[in-house]
N, C-alpha and C positions, 0 to 999 in steps of 0.2 A: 504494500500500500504506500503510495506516495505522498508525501505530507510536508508542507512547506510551513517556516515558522518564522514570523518576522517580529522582534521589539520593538514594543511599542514606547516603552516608556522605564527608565532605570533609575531609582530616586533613593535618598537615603529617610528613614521614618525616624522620628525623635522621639521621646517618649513624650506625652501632654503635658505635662507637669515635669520641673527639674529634676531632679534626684536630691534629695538633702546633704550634705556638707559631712556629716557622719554618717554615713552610707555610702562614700563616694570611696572607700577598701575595701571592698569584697574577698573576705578571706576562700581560699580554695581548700578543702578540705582533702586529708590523705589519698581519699582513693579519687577525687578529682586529680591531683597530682598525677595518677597512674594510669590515668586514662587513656585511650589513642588518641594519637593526633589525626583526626577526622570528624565527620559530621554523618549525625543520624538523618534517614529522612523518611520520610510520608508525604502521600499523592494523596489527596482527596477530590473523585470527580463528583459533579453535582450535573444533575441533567435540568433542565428547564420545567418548572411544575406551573402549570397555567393557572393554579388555585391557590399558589402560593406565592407574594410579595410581586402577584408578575405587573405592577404599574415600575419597578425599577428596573431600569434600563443599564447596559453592561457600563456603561458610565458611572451610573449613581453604585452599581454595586462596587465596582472598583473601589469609589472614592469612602462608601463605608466601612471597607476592607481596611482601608488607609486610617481612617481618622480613629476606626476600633482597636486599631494595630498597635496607635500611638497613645491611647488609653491603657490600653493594657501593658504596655509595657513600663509603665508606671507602679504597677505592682509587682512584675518582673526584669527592676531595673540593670542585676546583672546584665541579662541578654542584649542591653543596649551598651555593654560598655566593652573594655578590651583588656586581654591580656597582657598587663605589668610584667609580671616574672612569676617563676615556678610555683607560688606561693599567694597570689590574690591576680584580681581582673578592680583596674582603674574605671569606678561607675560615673564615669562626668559627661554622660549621655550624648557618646559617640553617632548613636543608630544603627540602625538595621537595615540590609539592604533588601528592597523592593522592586521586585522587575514584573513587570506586565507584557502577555505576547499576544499574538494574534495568530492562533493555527487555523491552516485553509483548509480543514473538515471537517466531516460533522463525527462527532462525539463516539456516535453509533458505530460509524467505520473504525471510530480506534479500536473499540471495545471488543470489535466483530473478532479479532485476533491479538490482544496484545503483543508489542515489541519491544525485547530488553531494551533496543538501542535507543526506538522512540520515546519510549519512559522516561529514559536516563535523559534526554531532551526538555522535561518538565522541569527539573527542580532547576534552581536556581545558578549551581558551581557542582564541580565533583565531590563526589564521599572523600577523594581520598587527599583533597586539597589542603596544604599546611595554612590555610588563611583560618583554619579552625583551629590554632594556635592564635596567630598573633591577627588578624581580623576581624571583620563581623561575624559574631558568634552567632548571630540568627540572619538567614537568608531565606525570601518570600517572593516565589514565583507563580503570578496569577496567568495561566493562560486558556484565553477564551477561542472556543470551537466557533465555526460558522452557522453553527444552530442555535448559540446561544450559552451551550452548557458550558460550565467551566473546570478546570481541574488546578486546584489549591495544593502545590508545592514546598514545602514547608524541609528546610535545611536547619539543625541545633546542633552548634559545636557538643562533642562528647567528653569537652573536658569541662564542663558544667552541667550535661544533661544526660539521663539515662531515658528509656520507654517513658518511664513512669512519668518523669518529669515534663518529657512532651508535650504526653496526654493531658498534661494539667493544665502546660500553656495554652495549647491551640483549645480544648476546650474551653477556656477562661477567655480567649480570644472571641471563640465564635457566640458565646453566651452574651460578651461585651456588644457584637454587633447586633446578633438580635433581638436585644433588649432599646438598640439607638433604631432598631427598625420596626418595631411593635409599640414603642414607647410606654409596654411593660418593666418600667423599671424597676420599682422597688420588688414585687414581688421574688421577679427572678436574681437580683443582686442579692437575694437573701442567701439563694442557695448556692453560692460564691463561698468557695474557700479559700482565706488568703496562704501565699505560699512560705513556706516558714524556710529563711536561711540559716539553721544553726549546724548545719552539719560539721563545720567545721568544727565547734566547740566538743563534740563530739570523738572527730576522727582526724583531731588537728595535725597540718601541714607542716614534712619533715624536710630538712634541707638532707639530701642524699645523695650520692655518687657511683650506685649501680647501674647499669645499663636495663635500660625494660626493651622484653624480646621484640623483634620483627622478623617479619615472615619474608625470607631469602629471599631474593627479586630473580628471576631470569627469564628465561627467552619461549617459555610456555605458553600459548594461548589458551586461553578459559573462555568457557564458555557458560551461561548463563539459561536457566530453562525453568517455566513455571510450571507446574502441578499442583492440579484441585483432586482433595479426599472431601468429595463427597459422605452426608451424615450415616447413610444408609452403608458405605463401604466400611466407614472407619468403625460403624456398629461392628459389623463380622471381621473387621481387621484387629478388634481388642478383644475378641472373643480366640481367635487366633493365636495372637499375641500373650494372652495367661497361661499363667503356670502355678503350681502352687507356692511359688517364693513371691508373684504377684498375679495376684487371683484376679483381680480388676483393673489390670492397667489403664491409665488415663487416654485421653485422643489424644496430649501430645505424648506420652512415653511410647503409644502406638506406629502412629505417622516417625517419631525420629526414630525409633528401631529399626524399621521398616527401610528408610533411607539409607541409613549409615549399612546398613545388612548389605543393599544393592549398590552402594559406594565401595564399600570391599569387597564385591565382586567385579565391580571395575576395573578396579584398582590390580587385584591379582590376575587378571585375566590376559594381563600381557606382561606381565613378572616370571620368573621363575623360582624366586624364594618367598619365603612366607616375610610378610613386612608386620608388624606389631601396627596396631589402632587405634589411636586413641580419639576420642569426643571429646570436645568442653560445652560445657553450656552455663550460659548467665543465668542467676538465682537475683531476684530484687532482697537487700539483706533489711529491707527496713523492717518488715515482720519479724525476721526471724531473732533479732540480735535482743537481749536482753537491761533493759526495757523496750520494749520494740519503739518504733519510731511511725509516728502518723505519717499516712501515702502519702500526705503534700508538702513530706520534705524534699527541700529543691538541690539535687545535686545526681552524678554519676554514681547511685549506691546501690552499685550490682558487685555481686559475687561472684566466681566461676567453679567450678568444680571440675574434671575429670575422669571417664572412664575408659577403661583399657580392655581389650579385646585380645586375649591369644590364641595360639594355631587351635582350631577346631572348636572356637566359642562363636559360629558364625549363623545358629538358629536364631529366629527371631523371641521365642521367648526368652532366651538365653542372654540376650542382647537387652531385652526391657529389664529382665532381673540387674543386671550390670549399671544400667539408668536407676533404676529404684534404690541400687547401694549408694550409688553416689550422693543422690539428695539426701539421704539419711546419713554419711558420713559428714557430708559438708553439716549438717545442721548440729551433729555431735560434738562436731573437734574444730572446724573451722571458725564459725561464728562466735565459740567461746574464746578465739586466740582477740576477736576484733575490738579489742579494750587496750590503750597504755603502752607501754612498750610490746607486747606481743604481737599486735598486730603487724610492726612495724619488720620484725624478724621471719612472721609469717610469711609476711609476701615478697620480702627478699628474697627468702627461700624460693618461693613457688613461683617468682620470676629466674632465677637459677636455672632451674627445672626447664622450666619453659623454654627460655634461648636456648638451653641442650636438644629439646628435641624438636625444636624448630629448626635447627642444623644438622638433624639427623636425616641423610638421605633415604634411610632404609626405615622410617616410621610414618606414615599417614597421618595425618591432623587435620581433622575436622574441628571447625565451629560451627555452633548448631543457637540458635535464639528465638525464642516462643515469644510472639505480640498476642497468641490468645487470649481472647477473654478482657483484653481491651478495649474502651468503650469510644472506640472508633468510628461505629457505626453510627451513633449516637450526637456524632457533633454538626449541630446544624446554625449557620452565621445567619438565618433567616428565610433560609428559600428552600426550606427540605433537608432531610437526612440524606448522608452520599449514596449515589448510587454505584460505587464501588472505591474498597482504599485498597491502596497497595503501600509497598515498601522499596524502593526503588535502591539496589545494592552496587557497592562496586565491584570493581573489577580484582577479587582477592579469593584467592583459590583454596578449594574443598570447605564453603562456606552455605550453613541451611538455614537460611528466615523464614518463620511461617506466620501466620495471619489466620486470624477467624474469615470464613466465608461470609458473605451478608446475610445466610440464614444463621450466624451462629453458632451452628451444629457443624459444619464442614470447614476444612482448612486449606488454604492453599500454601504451599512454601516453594519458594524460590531456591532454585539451587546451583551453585557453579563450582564446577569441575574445569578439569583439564579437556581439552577437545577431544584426547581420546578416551577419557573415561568416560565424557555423557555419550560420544556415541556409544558404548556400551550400556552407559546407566538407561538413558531412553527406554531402551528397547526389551530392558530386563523383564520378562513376564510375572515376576513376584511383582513388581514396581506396579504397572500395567495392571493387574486383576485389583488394585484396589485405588491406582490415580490414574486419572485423565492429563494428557500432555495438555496443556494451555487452548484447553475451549474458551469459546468467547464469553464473556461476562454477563451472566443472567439480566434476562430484562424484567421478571418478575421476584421478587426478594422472597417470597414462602417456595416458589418450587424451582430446584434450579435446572436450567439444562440439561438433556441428558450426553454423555461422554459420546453416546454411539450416534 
């Protein structure tokens, strides 16, 4: 599908109001420190509802996008400021940048087949750009279809933002506008949670001198492929997936078993030795850590854990049992190190770890990250709930996002391998009997598509 994009308009947003004068330090908290230098993102498209708000015009929506943007960013004044040094972000309300495009299709045609590359055309800058250091930490790309619909691009540096955090902003964003577009305001300003910066006092900020791993750069092309698990597959795919060490596996410890299963059959499929496997996957620690911490604290406060795969642990129950230790380990001995000097020794260590076998030619490493159950579907700036979100990823190899489908029940996850391994992973018939390669995107939200 051929699809042309032109900007329209590249602007920086300020926050409405200053930042105050003792607010203008933003301490960075330990595991902000530790975080990648890159940016999270979500796509959110909105199709045109003729019942809803339709007397504003893609003008007037823009310009409430804007003026909501610069509202809100008064309660998350970090986001408008910039990274000082290892240790805080200078809040004298630099802004955020704002691009507006104008795509020459209609909505329906993108949908009818998504493309990694067109996607990655939505948002604003790349995932893997170093301006998510020392830049604008929030970057906002509105770009509107020839039918009307729009698709809201949303870029959050990751050294102040985790999922969790996201979710707070852009919902608190789109709350902001459609409360200036209903001119219901008090009622819904009630149900406004303001975002609490104390992480740092918490998880306060070390001055340190180890190196944090990266992922060896060379000459490999990756490739990028989505898959929908439908609610009705992923039913008999966790019926499948039990065992009696986990009798009821979740949809996600289902769907990631399932993956990483058909990723190391990739993977050895043109090997001749057996290579070791290992998973990570991000844990949100704000629950788990002791006093737990309310979900509207603002910062990168995910956890990762580990789990390891040897020759002949390659069934898929076998593989969710190995997921169900890990959560259960990390929550026993991990989150009790996250206090005072422990935590500090802990993740020296398990960055150690990591650069070792991130340099290890003969080990597989997977990243794996769950948005399920995120209330994505749910954020509406005044003109309707999305008619599909995504998570638009970069370019960084043997890497699994997944997302609620818009019924809830079903998940989609993006995944990229090496080129030789999705043309194997594709094709894999475990893969196959319970996901569909990247059908087009339901038009009705209760029943979706069928794969065939």
């Amino acid at each position: 599908m051929a699809m042309a994009m032109e900007i329209i308009t590249r602007e920086t947003i300020k926050p409405s109001s200053p930042t105050p004068i003792h607010l203008r330090n933003f301490k960075l908290s330990l595991l902000d420190q530790l975080a990648p230098v890159c940016y999270g993102s979500l796509l959110l498209f909105y199709s045109i509802n003729a019942q809803i708000n339709h007397h504003l015009t893609l003008s007037e929506r823009s310009q409430l996008l804007k003026t909501s943007l610069s509202e809100t960013l008064t309660r998350f004044y970090p986001l408008a400021g910039r990274v000082k040094d290892d240790t805080s972000i200078e809040c004298n309300d630099y802004g955020v940048v704002f691009v507006e495009t104008q795509v020459n299709c209609f909505l329906s045609m993108f949908l009818g087949k998504p493309d990694t590359q067109m996607i990655r055309t939505l948002i604003p800058i790349e995932i893997e750009s170093p301006e998510a250091r020392n830049g604008s930490l929030l970057q906002v790309q509105v770009n509107c279809f020839s039918c009307g619909g729009l698709a809201i691009g949303v870029c959050i540096s990751q050294k102040i933002s985790d999922a969790i955090t996201a979710a707070i902003f852009i919902k608190d964003w789109a709350a902001t506008a459609a409360r200036a577009s209903s001119g219901a305001g008090s009622t819904l300003q009630a149900e406004a949670l303001l975002p609490l910066f104390n992480a740092a006092s918490i998880f306060p900020p070390r001055n340190f001198s180890f190196t944090k791993p990266t992922s060896r750069l060379n000459k490999e092309v990756y490739d990028t492929k989505r898959f929908v698990f439908e609610a009705s597959k992923i039913t008999a795919l966790k019926a499948k997936a039990a065992s009696e060490s986990v009798k009821n596996p979740t949809r996600v410890e289902a769907v990631t078993g399932l993956i990483w299963k058909c990723a190391m059959n990739a993977s050895r499929s043109h090997t001749q030795h057996f290579r070791l496997s290992i998973l990570s996957q991000s844990v949100n620690i704000r629950r788990r850590i002791t006093p737990p911490l309310p979900e509207h604290t603002i910062g990168n406060l995910a956890g990762h854990f580990a789990s390891k795969v040897t020759e002949g642990e390659i069934e898929l129950a076998s593989l969710v049992s190995h997921l169900r230790e890990g959560v259960k380990d990390f929550g026993e001995n991990y989150v009790k190190k996250l206090r005072g000097d422990d935590v500090f020794v802990a993740l020296r260590e398990s960055f150690k770890e990591a650069r070792h076998i991130l340099q290890d030619g003969n080990i597989d490493f997977y990243i794996s990250t769950s948005l399920c159950r995120f209330p994505f579907y749910d954020i509406d700036f005044g003109w309707g709930k999305p008619l599909w979100v995504t998570v638009p990823i970069g370019a960084f190899k043997n890497v699994i996002v997944m997302i609620d489908g818009r019924d809830g029940d079903g998940i989609e996850a993006w995944v990229t391998l090496t080129e030789e391994d999705m043309a194997f992973f594709e094709r894999d018939r475990d893969l196959l009997a319970f996901a569909c390669l990247n059908p087009s995107v339901p038009s009705n939200p209760i029943t979706p598509k069928s794969c065939l």
